[in-house]
TORSEDO-567688 format. One line per field, with one value per atom (N, C-alpha, C): residue number from 1; residue in three letters; y, z negated, x negated. Coordinates in Angstrom, 3 decimals, padded with zeros to 6 digits, always signed. Example, Ala and Ser with C-alpha at 12.3 -4.5 7.8 and 13.67 -1.06 7.14 Angstrom:
# residues 2
num <- c(1:1:1:2:2:2)
residu <- c(ala:ala:ala:ser:ser:ser)
Y <- c(-005.690:-004.500:-003.300:-002.250:-001.060:+000.030)
Z <- c(-007.800:-007.800:-007.800:-007.080:-007.140:-007.870)
X <- c(-013.190:-012.300:-013.200:-012.850:-013.670:-012.900)
This chain:
# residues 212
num <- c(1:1:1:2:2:2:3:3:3:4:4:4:5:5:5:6:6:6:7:7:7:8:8:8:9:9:9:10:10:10:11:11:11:12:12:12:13:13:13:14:14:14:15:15:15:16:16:16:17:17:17:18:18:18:19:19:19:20:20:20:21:21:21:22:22:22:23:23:23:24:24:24:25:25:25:26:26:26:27:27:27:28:28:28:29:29:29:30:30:30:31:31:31:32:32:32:33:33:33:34:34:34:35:35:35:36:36:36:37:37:37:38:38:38:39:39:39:40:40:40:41:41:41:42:42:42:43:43:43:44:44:44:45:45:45:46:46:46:47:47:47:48:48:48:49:49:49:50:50:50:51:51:51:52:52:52:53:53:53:54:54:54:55:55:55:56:56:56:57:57:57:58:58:58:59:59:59:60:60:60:61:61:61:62:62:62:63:63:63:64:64:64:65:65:65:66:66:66:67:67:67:68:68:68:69:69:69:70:70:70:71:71:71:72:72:72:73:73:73:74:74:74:75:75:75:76:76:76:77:77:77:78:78:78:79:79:79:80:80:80:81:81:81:82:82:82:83:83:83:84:84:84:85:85:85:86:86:86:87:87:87:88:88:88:89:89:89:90:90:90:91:91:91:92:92:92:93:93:93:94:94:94:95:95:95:96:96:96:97:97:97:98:98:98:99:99:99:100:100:100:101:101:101:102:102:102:103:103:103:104:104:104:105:105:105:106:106:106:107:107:107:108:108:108:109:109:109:110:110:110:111:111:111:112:112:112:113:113:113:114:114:114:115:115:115:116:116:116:117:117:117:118:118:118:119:119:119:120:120:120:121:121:121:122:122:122:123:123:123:124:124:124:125:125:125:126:126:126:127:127:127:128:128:128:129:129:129:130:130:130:131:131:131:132:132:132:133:133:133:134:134:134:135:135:135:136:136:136:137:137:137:138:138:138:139:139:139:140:140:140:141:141:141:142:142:142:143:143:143:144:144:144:145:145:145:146:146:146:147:147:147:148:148:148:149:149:149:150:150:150:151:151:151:152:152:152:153:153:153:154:154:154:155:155:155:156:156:156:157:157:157:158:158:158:159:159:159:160:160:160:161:161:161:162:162:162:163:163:163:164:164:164:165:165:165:166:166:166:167:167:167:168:168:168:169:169:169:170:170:170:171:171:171:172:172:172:173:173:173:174:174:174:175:175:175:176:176:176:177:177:177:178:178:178:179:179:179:180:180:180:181:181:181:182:182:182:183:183:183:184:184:184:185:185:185:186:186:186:187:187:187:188:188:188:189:189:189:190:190:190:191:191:191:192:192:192:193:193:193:194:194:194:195:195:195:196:196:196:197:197:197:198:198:198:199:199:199:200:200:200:201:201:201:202:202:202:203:203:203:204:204:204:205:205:205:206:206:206:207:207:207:208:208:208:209:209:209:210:210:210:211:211:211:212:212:212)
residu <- c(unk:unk:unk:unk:unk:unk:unk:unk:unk:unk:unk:unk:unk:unk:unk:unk:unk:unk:unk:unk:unk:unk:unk:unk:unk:unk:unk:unk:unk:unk:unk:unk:unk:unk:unk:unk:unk:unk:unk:unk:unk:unk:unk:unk:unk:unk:unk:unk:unk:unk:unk:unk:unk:unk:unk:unk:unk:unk:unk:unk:unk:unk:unk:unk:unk:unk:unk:unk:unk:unk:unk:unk:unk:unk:unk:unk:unk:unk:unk:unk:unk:unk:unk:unk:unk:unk:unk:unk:unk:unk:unk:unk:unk:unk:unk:unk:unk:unk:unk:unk:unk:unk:unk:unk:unk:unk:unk:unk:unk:unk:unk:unk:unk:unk:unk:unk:unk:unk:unk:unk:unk:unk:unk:unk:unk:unk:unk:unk:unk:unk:unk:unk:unk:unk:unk:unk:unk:unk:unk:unk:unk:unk:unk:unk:unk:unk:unk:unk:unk:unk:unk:unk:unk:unk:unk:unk:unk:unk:unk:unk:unk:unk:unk:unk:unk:unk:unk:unk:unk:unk:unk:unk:unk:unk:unk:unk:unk:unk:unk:unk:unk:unk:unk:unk:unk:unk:unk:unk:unk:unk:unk:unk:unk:unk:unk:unk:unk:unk:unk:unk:unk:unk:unk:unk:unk:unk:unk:unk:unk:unk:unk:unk:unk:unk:unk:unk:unk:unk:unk:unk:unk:unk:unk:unk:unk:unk:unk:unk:unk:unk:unk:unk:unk:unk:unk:unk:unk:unk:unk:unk:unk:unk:unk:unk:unk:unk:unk:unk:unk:unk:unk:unk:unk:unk:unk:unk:unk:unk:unk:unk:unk:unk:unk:unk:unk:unk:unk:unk:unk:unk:unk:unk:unk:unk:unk:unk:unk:unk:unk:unk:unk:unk:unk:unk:unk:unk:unk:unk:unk:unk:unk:unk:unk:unk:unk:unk:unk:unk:unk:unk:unk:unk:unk:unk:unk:unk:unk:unk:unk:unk:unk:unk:unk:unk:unk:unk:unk:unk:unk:unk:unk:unk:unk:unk:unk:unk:unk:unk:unk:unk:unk:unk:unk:unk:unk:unk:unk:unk:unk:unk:unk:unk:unk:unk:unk:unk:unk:unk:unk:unk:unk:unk:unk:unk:unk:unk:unk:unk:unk:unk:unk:unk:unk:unk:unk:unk:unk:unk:unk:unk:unk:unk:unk:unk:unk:unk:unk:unk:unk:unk:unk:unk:unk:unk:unk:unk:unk:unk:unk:unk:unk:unk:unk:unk:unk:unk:unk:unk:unk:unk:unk:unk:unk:unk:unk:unk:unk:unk:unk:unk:unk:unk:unk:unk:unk:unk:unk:unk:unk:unk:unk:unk:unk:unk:unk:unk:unk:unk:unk:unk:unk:unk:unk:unk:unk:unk:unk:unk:unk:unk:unk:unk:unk:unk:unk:unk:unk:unk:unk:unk:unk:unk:unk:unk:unk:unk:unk:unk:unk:unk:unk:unk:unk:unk:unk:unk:unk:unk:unk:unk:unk:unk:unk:unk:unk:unk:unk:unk:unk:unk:unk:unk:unk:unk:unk:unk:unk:unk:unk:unk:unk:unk:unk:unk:unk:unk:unk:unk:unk:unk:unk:unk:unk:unk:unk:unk:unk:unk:unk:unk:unk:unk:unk:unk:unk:unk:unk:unk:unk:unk:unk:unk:unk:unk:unk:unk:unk:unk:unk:unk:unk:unk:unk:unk:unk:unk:unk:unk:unk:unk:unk:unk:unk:unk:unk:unk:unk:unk:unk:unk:unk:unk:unk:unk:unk:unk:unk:unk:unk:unk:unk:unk:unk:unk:unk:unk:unk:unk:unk:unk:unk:unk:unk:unk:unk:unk:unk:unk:unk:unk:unk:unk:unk:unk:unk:unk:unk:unk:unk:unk:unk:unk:unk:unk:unk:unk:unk:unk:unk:unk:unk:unk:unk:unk:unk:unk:unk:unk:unk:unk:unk:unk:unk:unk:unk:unk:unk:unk:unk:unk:unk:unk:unk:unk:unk:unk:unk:unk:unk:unk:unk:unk:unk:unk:unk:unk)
Y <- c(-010.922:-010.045:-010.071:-010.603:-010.019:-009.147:-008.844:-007.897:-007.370:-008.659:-008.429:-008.733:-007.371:-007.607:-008.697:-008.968:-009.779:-009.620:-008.297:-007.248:-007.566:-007.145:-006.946:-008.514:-009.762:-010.769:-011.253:-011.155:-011.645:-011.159:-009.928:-008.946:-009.814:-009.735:-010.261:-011.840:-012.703:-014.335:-013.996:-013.421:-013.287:-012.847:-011.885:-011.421:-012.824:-013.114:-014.082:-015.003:-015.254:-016.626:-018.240:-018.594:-020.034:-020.603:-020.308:-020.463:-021.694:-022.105:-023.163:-023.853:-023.453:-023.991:-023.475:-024.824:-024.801:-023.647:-022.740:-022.034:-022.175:-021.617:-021.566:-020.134:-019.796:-018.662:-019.104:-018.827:-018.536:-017.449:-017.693:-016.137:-016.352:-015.056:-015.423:-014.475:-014.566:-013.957:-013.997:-013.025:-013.063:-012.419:-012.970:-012.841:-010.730:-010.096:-008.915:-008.100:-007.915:-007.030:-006.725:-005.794:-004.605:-005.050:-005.204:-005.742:-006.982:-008.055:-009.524:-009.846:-009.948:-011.255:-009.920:-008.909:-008.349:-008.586:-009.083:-009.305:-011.077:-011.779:-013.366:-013.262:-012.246:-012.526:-012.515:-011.445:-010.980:-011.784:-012.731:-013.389:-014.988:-015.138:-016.250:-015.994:-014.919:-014.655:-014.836:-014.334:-014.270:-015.076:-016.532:-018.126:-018.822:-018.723:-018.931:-018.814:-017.450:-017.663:-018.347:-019.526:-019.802:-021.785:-022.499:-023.621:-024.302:-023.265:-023.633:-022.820:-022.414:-021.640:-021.801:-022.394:-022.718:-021.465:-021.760:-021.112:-021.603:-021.870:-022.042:-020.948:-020.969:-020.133:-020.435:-019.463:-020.213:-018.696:-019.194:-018.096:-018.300:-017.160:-016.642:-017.558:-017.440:-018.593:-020.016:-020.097:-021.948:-022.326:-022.003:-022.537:-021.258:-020.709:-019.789:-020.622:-021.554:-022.198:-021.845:-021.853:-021.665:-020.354:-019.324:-017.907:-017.642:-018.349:-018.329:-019.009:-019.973:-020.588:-019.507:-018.754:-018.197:-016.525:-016.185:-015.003:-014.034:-014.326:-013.300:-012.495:-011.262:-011.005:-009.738:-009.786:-008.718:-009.274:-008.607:-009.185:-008.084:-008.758:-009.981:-009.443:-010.915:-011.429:-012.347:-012.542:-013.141:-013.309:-014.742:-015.363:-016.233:-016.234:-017.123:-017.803:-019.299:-020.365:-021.154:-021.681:-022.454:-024.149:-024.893:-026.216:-026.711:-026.619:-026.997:-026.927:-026.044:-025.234:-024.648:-023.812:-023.094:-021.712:-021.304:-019.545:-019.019:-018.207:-017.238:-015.956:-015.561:-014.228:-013.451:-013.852:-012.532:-012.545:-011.007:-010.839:-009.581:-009.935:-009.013:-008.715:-007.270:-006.892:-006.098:-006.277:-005.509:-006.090:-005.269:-005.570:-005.547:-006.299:-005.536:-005.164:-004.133:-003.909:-002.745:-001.868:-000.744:-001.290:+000.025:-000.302:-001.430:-001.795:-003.149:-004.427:-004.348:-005.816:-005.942:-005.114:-005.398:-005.849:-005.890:-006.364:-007.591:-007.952:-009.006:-010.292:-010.104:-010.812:-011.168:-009.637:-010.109:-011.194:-010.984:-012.037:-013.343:-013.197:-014.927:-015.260:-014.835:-015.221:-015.279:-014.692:-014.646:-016.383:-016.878:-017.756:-018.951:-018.535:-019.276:-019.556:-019.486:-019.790:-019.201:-017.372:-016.667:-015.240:-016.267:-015.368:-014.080:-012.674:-011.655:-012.808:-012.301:-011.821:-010.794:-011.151:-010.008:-010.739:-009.147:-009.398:-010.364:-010.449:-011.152:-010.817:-009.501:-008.524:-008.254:-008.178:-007.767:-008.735:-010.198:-011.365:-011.653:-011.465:-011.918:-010.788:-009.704:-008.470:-009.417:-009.753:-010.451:-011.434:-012.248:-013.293:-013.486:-012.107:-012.568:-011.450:-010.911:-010.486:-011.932:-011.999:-013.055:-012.520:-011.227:-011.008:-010.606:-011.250:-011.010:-009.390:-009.628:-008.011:-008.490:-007.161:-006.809:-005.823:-006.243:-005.149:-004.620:-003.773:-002.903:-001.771:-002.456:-001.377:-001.017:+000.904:+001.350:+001.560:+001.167:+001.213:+002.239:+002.512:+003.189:+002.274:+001.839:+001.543:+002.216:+003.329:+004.545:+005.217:+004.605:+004.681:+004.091:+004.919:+004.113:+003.552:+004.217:+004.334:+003.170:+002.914:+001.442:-000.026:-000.340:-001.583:-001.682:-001.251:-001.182:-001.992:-000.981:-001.476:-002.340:-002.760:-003.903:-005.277:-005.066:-006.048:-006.517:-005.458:-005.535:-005.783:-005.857:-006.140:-007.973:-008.337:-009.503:-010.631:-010.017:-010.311:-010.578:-009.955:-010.185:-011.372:-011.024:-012.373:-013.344:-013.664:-014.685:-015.012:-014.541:-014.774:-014.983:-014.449:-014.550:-015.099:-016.365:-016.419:-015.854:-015.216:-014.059:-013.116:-012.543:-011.610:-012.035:-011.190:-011.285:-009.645:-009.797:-008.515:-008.533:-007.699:-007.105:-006.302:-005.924:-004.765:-004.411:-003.503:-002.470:-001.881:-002.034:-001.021:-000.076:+001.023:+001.751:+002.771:+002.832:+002.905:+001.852:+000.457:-000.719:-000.554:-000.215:-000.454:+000.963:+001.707:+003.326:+003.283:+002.402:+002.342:+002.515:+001.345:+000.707:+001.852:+002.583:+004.050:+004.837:+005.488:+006.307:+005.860:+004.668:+004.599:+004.851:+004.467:+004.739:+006.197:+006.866:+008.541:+008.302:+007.590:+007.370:+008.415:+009.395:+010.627:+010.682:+009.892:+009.842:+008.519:+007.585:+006.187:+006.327:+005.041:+004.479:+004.740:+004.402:+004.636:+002.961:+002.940:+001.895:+001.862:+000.836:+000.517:-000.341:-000.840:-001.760:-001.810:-003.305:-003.427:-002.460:-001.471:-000.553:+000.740:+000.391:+001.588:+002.368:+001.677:+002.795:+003.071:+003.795:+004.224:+005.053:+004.998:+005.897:+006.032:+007.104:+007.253:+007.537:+006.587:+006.874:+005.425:+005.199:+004.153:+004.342:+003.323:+003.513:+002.111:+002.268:+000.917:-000.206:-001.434:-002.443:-001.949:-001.215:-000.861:+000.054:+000.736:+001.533:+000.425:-000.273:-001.208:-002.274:-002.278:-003.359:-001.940:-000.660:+000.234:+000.297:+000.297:+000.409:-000.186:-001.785:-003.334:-003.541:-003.401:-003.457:-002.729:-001.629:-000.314:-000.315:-001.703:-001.701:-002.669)
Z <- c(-014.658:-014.152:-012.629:-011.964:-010.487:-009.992:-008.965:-008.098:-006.994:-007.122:-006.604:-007.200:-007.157:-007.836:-006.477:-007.023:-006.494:-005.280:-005.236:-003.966:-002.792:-003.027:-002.200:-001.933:-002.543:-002.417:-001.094:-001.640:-000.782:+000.568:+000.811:+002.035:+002.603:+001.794:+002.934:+003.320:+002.242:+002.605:+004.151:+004.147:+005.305:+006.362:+006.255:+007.423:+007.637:+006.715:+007.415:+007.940:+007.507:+008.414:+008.302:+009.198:+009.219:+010.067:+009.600:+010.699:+011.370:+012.488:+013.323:+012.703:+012.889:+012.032:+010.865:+010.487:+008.928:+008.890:+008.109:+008.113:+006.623:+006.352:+005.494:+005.321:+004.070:+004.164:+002.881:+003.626:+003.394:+002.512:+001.324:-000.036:-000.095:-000.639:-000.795:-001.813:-003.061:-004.138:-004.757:-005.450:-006.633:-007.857:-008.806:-010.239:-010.237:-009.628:-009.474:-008.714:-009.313:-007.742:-008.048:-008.107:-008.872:-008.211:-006.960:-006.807:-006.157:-006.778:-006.299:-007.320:-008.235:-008.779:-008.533:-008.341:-007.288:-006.079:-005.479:-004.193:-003.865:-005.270:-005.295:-005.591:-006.588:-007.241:-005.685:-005.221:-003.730:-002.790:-002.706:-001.588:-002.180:-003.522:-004.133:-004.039:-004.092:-004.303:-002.628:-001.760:-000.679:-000.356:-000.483:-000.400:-000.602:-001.931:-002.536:-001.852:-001.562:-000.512:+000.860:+001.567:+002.445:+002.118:+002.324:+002.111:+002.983:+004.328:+005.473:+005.259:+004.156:+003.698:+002.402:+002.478:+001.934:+001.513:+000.117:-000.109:-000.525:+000.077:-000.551:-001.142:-002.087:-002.955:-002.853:-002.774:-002.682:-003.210:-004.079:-005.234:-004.622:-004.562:-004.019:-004.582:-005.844:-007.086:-006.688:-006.174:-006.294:-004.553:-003.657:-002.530:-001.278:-001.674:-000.535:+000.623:+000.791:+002.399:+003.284:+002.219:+002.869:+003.385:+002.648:+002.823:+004.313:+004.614:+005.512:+006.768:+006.526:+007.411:+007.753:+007.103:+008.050:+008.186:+007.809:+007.932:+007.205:+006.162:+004.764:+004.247:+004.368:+003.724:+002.289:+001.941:+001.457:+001.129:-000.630:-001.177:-001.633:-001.858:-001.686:-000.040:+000.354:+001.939:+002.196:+003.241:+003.737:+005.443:+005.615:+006.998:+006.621:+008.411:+007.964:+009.437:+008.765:+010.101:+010.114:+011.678:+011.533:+011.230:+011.515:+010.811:+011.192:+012.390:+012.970:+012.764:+011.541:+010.709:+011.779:+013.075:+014.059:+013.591:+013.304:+012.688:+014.109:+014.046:+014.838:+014.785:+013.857:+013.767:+012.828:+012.282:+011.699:+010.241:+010.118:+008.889:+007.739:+007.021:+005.862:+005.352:+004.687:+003.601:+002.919:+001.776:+001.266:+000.615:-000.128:-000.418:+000.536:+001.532:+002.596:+002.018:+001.046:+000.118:+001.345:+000.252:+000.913:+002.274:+003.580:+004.947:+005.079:+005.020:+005.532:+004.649:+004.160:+004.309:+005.578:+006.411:+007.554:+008.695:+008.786:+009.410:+008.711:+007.794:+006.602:+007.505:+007.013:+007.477:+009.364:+009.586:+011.139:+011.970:+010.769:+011.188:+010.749:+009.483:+009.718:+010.353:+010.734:+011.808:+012.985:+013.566:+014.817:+014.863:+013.925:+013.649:+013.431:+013.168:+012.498:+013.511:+014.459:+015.682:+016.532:+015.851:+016.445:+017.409:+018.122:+019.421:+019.743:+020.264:+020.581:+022.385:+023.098:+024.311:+025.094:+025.701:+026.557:+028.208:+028.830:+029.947:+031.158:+032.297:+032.764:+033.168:+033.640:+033.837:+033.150:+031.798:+030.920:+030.021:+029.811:+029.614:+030.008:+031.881:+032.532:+032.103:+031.943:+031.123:+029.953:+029.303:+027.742:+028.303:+028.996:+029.096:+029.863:+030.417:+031.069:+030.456:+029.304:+028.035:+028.066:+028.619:+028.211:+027.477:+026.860:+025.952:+024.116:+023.277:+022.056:+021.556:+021.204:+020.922:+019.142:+018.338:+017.148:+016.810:+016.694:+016.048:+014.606:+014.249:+012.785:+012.804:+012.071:+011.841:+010.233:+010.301:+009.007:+008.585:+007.689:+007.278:+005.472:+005.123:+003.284:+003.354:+002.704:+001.855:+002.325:+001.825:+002.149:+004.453:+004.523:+005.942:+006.798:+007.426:+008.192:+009.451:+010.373:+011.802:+011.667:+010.677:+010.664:+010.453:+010.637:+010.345:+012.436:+013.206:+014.755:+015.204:+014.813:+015.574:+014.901:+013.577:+012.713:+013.567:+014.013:+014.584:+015.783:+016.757:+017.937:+017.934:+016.838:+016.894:+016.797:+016.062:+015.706:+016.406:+017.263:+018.501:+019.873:+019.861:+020.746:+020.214:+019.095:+018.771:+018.305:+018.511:+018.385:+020.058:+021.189:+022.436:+023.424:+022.238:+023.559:+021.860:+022.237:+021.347:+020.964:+022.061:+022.429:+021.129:+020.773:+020.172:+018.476:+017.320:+016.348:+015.744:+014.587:+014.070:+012.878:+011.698:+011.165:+010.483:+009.645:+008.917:+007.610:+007.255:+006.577:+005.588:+004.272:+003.644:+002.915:+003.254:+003.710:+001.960:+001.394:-000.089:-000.867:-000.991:-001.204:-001.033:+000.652:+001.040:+001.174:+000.405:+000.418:+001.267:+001.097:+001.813:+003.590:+003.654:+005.127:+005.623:+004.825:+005.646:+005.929:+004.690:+004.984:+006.576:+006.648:+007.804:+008.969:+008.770:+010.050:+010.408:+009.626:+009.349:+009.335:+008.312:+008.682:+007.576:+008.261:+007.494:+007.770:+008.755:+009.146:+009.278:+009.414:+009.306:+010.416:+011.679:+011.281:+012.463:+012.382:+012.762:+013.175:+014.724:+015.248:+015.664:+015.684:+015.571:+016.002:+017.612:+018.362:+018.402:+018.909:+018.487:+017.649:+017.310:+016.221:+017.483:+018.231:+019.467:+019.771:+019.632:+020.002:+019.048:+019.395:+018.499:+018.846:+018.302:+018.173:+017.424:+017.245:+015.820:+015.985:+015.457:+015.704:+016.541:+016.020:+017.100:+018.287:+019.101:+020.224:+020.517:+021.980:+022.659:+022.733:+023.618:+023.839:+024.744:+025.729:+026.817:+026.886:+025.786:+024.893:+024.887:+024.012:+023.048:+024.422:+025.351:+026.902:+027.274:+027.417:+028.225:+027.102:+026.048:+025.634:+025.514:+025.126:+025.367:+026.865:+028.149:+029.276:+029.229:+028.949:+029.434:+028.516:+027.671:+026.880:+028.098)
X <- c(+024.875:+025.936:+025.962:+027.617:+026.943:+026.819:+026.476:+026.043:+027.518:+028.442:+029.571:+030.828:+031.548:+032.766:+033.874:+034.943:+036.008:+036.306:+036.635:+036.872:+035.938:+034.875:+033.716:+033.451:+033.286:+032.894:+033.992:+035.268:+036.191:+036.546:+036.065:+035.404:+034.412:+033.224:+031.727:+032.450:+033.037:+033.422:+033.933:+035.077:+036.223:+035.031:+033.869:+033.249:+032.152:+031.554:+030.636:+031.452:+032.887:+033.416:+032.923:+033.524:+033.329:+032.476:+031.312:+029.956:+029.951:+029.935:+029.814:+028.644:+027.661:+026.428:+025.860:+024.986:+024.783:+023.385:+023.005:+021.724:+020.670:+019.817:+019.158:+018.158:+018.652:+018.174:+016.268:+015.359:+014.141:+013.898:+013.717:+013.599:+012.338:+011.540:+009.914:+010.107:+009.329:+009.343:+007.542:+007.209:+005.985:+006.288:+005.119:+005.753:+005.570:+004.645:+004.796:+005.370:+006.792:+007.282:+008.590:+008.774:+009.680:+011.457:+011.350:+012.983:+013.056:+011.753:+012.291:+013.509:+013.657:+014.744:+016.053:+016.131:+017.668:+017.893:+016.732:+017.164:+017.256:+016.521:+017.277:+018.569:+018.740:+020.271:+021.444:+020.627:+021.335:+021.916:+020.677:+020.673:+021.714:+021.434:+022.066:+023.375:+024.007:+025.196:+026.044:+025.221:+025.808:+025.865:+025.236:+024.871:+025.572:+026.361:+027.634:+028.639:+029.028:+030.103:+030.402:+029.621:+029.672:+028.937:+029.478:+029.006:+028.110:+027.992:+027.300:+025.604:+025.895:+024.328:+023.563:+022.605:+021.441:+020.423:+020.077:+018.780:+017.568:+016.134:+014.820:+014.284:+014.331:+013.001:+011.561:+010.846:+009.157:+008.643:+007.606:+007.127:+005.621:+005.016:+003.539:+002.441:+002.602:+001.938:+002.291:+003.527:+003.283:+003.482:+003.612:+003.733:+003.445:+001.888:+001.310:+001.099:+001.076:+001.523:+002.339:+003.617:+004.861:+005.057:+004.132:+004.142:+003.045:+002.272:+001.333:+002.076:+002.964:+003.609:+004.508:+005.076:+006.242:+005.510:+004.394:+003.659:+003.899:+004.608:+005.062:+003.793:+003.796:+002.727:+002.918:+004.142:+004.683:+005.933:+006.627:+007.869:+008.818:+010.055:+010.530:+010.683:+010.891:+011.220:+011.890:+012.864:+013.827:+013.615:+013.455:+013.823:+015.159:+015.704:+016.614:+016.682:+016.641:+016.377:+017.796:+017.744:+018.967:+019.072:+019.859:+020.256:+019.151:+018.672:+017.197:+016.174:+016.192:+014.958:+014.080:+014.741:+013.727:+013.854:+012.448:+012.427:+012.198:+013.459:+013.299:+012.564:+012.030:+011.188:+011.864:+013.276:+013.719:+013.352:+013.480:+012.618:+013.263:+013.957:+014.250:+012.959:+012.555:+011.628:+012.028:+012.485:+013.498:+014.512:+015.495:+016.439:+017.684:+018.364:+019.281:+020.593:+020.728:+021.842:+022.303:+023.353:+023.917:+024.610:+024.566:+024.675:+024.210:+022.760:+021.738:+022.951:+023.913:+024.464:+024.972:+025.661:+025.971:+024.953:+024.076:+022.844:+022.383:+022.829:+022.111:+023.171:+024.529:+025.319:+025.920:+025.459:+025.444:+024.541:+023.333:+022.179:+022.604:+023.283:+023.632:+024.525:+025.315:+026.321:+025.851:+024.946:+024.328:+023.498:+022.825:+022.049:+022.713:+023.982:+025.058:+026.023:+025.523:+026.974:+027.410:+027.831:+028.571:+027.678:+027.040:+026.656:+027.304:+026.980:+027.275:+027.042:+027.933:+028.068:+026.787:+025.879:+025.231:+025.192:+025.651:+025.388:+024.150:+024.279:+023.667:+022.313:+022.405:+021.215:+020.764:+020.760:+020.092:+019.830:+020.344:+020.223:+018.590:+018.601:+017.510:+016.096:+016.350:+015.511:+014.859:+015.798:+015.180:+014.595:+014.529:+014.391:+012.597:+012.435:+011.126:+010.237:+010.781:+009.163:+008.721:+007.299:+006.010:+005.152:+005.436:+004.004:+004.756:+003.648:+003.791:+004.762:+005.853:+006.253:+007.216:+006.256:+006.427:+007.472:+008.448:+009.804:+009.516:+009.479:+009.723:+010.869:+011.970:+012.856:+012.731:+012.656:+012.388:+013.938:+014.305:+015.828:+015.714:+016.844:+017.307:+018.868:+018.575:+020.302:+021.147:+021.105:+022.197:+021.941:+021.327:+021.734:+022.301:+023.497:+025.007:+024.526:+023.578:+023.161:+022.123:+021.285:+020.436:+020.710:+022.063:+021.925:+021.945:+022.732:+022.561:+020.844:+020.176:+018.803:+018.377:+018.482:+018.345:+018.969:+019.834:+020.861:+019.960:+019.893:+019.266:+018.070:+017.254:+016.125:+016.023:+017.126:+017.250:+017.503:+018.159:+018.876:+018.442:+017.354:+016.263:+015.266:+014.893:+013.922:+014.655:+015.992:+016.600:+016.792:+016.635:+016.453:+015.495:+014.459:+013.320:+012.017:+011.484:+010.414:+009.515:+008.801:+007.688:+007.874:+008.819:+009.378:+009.781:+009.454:+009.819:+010.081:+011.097:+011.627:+012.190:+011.425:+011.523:+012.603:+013.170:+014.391:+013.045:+013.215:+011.765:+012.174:+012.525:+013.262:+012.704:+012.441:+011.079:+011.095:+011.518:+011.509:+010.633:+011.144:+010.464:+008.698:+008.606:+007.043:+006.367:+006.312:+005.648:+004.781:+003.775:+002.432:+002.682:+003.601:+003.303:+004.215:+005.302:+006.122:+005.239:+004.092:+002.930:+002.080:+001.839:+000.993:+001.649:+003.057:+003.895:+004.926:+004.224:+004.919:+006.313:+006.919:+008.075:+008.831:+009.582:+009.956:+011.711:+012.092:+014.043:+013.860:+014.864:+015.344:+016.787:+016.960:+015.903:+015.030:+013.743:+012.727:+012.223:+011.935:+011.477:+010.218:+009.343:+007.770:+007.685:+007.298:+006.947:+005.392:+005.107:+003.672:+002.998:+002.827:+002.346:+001.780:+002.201:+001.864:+003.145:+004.444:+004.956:+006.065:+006.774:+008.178:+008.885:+009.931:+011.310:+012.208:+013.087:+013.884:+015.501:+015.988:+017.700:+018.059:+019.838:+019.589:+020.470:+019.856:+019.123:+020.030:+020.675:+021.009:+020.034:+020.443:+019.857:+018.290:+018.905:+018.554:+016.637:+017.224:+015.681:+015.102:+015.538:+014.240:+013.520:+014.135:+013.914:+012.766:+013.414:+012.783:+011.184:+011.367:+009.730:+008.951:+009.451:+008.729:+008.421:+009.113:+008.813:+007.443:+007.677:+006.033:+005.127:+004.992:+003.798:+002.720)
């Protein structure tokens, strides 16, 4: 059964567009785990609509390399690299249903060609983080205000290597919300030292990575 009626399919087609470049979306799945094969069906479906997008599957059981190679440590999971096969850091965990398709699909389009525009000054901001920085955005389905820092998180580690990020779908991972008191969404977690909740411009996420 799909997951998308006619309506909705012919919506996301028209938004992802006609990607300049070809992408590949990275699925990671294990035989234990309560919303992997909804979030293959997910990701298969959205795959479909675009001929410029690819899916690998790689199952925990048969190709833990591949899971060590891209640092998966937790399912289901989604990177998505471009024609070049260069991983940029980004990282679905979760299902990115609800709101989080708009962050799902902004990321492939971002990866896919269609660059956002950022200024020059703040271009050069991104550009001279030299130290390792860890994005965690805690996201729910049903939240309107999280796909934003989802975006921006993405967006950065698609600009600066140093940098990788995360979308958290903080239902999915009970545990890792518990460690991070995560009680409103969404809720941001840099290197595991700092945070903040709600979103938040470009400008925050520069202002708290700078003062680590």
């Amino acid at each position: 059964m799909a997951l998308f009626d006619e309506k909705v399919t012919k919506q996301l087609t028209e938004l992802i567009g006609d990607l300049p470049k070809k992408i590949t979306i990275e699925y990671f799945r294990q035989t234990v785990c309560e919303s992997c094969d909804q979030t293959q069906a997910f990701v298969a479906e959205i795959a479909a609509m675009n001929e410029h997008i690819t899916v690998n599957i790689h199952d925990l059981d048969e190709s833990p390399e591949v899971f060590q190679k891209f640092d998966v440590e937790r399912t289901p999971a989604i990177a998505i690299v471009d024609e070049d096969n260069t991983d940029f850091g980004i990282r679905f965990f979760g299902i990115p249903a609800g709101y989080e398709i708009n962050s799902f699909v902004g990321s492939i389009r971002e990866v896919g060609g269609f660059e956002e525009p950022i200024g020059d000054e703040m271009m050069a901001r991104i550009k001279a983080i030299d130290k390792d920085v860890h994005i965690q955005v805690f996201v729910t389905p049903t939240c309107p205000y999280c796909p934003g820092p989802v975006l921006l998180g993405h967006r950065l580690a698609m600009l600066n290597p140093h940098i990788k990020a995360d979308m958290v779908e903080a239902t999915t991972f009970p545990s890792l919300s518990q460690k991070y008191s995560v009680r409103g969404v969404p809720k941001i977690v840099i290197n595991e030292t700092h945070e903040f909740v709600g979103s938040q411009p470009m400008t925050k996420f520069l202002e708290v990575i700078e003062a680590i």
